[in-house]
C-alpha positions in Angstrom: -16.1 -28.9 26.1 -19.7 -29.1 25.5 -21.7 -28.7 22.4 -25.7 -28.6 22.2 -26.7 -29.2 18.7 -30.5 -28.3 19.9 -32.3 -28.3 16.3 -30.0 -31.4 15.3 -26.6 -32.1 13.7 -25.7 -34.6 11.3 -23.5 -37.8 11.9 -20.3 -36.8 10.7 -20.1 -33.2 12.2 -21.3 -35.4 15.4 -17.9 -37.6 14.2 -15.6 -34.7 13.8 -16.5 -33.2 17.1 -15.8 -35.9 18.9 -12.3 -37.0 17.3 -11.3 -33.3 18.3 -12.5 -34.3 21.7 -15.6 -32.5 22.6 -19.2 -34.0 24.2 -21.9 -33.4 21.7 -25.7 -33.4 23.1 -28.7 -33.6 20.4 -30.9 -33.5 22.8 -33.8 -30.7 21.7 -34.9 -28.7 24.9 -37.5 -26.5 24.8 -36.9 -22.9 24.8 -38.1 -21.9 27.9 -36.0 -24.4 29.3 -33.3 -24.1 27.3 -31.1 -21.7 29.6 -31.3 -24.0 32.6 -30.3 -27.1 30.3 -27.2 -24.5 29.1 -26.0 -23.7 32.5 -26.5 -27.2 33.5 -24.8 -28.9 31.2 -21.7 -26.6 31.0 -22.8 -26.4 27.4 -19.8 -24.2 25.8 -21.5 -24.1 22.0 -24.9 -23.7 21.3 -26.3 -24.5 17.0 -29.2 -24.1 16.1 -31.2 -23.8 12.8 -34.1 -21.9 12.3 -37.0 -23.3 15.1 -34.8 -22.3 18.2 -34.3 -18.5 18.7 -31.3 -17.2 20.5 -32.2 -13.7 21.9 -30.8 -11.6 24.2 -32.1 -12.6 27.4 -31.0 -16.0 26.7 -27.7 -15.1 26.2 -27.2 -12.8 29.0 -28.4 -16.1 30.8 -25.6 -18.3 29.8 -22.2 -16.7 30.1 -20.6 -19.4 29.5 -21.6 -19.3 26.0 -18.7 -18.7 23.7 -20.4 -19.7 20.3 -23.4 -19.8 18.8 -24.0 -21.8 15.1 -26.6 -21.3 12.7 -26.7 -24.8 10.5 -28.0 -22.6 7.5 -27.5 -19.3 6.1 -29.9 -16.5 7.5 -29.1 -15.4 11.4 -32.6 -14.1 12.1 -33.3 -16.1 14.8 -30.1 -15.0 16.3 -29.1 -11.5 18.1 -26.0 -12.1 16.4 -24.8 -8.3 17.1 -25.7 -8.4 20.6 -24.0 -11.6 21.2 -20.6 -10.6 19.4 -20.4 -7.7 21.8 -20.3 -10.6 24.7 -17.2 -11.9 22.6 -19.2 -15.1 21.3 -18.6 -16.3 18.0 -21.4 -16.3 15.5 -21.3 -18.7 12.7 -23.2 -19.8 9.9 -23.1 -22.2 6.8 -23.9 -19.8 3.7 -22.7 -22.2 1.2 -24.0 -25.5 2.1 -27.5 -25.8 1.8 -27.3 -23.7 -1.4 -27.4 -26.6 -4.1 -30.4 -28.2 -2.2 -32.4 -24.5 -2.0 -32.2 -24.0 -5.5 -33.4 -27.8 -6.6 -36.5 -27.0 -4.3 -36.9 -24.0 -6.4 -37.2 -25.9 -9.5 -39.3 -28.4 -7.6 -41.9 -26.3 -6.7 -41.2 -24.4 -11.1 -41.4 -27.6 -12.6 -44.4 -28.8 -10.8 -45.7 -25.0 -11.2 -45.8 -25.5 -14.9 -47.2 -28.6 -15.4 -50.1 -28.0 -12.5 -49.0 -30.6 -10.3 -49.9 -28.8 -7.1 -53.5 -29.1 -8.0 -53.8 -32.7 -9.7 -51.4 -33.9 -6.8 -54.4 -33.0 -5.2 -57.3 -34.2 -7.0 -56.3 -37.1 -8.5 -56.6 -39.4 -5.5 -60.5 -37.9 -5.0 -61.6 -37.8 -9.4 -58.9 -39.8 -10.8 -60.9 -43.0 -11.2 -64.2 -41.1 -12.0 -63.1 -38.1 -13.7 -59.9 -39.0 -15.2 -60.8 -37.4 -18.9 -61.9 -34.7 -17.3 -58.9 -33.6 -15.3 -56.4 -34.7 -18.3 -58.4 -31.8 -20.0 -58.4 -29.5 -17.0 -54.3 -29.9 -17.0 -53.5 -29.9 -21.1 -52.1 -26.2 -21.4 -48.8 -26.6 -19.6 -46.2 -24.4 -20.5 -42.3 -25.0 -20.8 -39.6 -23.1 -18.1 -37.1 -23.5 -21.2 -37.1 -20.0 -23.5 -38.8 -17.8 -20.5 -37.3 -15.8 -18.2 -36.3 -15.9 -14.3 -36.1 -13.2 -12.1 -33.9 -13.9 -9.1 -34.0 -11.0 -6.1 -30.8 -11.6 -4.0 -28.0 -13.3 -5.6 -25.7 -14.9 -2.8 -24.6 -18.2 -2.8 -28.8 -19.7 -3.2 -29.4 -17.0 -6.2 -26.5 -18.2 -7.6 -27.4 -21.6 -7.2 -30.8 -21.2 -8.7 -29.3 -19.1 -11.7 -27.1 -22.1 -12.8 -30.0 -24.9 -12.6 -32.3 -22.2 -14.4 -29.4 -21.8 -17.2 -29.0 -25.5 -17.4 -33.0 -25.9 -17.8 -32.3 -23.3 -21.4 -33.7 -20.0 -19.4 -33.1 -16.4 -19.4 -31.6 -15.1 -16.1 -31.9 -11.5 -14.2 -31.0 -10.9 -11.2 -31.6 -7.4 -8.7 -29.0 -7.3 -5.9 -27.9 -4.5 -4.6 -24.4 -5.3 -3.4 -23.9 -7.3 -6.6 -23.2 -5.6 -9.7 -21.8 -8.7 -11.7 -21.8 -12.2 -11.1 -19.5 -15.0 -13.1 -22.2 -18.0 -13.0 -20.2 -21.3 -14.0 -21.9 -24.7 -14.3 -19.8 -27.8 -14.6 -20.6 -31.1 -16.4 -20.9 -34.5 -16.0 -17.6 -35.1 -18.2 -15.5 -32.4 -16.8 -16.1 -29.7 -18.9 -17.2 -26.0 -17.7 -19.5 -23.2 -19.1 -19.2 -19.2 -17.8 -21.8 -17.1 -17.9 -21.6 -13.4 -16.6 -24.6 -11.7 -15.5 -25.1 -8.2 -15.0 -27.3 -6.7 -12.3 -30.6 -5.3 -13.0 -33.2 -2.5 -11.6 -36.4 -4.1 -9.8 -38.5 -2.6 -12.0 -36.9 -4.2 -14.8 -37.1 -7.1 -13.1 -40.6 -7.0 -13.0 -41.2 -6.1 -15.9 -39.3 -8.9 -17.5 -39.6 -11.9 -15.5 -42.0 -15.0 -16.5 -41.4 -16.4 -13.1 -39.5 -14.9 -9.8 -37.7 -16.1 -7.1 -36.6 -14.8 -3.6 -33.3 -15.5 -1.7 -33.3 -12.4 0.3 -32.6 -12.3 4.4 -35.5 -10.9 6.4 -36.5 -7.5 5.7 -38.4 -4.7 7.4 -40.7 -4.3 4.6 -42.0 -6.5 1.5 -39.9 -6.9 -1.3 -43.3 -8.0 -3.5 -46.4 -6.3 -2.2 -49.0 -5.0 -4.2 -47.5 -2.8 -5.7 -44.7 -5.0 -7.2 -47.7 -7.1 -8.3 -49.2 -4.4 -10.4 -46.0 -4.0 -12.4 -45.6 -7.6 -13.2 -46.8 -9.8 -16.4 -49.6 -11.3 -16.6 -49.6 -15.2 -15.5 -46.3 -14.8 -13.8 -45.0 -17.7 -11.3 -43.9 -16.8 -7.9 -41.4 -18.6 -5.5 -40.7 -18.1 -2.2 -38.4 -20.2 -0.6 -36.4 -17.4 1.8 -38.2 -15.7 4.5 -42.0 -15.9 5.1 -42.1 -11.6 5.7 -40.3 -10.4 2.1 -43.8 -11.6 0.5 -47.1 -10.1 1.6 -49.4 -13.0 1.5 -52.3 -11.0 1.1 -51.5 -9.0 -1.8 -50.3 -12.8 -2.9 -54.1 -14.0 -2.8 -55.3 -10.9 -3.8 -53.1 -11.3 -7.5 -53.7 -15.1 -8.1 -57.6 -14.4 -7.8 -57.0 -11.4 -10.3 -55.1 -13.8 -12.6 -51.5 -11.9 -12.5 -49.8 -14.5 -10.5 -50.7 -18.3 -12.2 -49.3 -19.8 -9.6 -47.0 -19.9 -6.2 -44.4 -22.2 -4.4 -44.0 -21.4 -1.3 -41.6 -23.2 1.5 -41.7 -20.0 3.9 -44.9 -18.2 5.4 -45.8 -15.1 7.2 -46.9 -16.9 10.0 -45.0 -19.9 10.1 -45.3 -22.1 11.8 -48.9 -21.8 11.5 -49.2 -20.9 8.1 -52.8 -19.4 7.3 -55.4 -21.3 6.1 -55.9 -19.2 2.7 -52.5 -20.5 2.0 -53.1 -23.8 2.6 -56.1 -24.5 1.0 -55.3 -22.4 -2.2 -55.4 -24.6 -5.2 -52.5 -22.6 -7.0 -50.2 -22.3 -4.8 -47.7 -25.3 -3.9 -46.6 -26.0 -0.7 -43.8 -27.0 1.2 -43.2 -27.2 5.0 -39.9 -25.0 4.7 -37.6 -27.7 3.9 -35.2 -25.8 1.6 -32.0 -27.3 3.2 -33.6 -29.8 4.3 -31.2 -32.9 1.7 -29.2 -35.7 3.3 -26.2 -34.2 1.4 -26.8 -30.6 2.5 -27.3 -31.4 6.4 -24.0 -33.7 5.7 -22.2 -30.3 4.3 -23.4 -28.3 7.0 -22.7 -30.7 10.2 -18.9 -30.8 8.9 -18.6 -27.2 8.3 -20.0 -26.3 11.5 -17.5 -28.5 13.3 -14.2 -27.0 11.3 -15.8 -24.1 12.3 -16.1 -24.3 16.1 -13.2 -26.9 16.1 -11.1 -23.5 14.9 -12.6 -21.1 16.8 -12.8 -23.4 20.5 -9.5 -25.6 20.2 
């Protein structure tokens, strides 16, 4: 049995495989090449994370497909319905990546606060000229501890993200539709364990309250902040986007840091991604990542190993 790992897998899901006796190729085919490469290689299981796109014509070109893996959590790159009705097993990893997600969050919130974004930027071109100067420029920092987070979607990342924001001394509210309460518990260093429950809010509410919001939501047809979502927000709020490049319109983005309600934005995802546009990238409040969300040692680790116990009891 043949598994292609086309966007990578890591070592010990490689390991795993293998000890349950299957042939594991990493090699990363191009998509317009990838059916040929299936069908030639006998290739039984196909994973994938989020660059290569399984669509129907590609399956209908490869019945000897009997799984296909996502080595993440959102299936949009995948015709997932389409394929189950050819009796192939979809999988994902919801779980895995969540602890790395949500420390990218507060990455991109910490150095949201403290302006990092910009002097990460300027101080290799003024600091040795200008270095008073920029101090000054970067003195009215704020603290996340005392505000308030706004999380839309509350799945396993929201979650996540709710317990490293409780941990930091924040405020938590969430709006999720198919979550009406949510036990959050954080463990300690020593053993001990905290509960907090959390109750679902409105969006509106959640506009209204939030000092800074985050999105873990899958792809949607429409924008979850546009501008009219802006309009309802506070003044100087921070924005985070580390889910799908569509749920934010980028536009009305630009539109609200110039008018001052948005202070700043993290963003890993992009309406255009891969080629993200160049009012993004050259914004000086907006910090950027090149969507790298799960992208930890440990998380890759989790995912490779659930992906194998996965297709190891699906295949064997």
């Amino acid at each position: 049995m043949t598994i292609l790992a086309n966007d990578g897998i890591s070592k010990n899901g490689i390991d795993a495989l293998e000890k349950a006796g299957m042939e594991v190729l990493t090699t990363t085919v191009a998509q317009e090449q990838l059916a040929n490469f299936i069908i030639e290689k006998k290739v039984t299981a196909l994973l994938v994370r989020s660059a290569t796109k399984v669509r129907q014509d590609l399956i209908d070109a490869c019945p000897n497909l009997k799984l296909i893996g996502r080595g993440g959590v959102g299936m949009d790159n995948i015709d997932v319905d389409y394929a189950k009705t050819k009796g192939i097993f979809v999988i994902n990893t919801p779980a895995a990546s969540s602890e790395s997600v949500a420390e990218l969050v507060f990455a991109h919130l910490f150095g949201g606060v403290r302006f990092l974004y910009d002097a990460n930027r300027n101080m290799p071109l003024e600091g040795d000229c200008n270095f008073k100067e920029l101090k000054k420029s970067y003195s009215k920092g704020t603290e996340l501890r005392g505000k308030t987070l706004g999380i839309f979607g509350f799945g396993n990342i929201g979650q996540a993200t709710a317990r490293l924001a409780i941990g930091a001394g924040m405020n938590v509210v969430y709006c999720d539709p198919e979550i009406d309460k949510a036990a959050i518990e954080l463990s300690f260093f020593d053993g001990q364990k905290v509960t907090f429950v959390l109750e679902n809010t409105s969006k509106s509410e959640l506009l209204k309250s939030a000092d800074y919001i985050s999105l873990h939501i899958p792809e949607q047809q429409n924008y979850i902040l546009g501008k009219t979502e802006f309009s309802q927000m506070k003044k100087g709020v921070g924005i985070i986007n580390t889910a799908r490049g569509g749920v934010l319109d980028e536009v009305a983005l630009v539109e609200a840091l110039e008018n001052g309600t948005v202070a700043f934005a993290g963003l890993d995802v992009y309406e255009s991604e891969p080629k993200p546009e160049i009012k993004i990238l050259m914004h000086s409040s907006i910090s950027l990542s090149p969507h790298i969300g799960a992208a930890t040692l440990e998380a890759q680790e989790r995912i490779g190993l659930e992906l194998a116990e996965q297709i190891i009891a699906l295949l064997k």
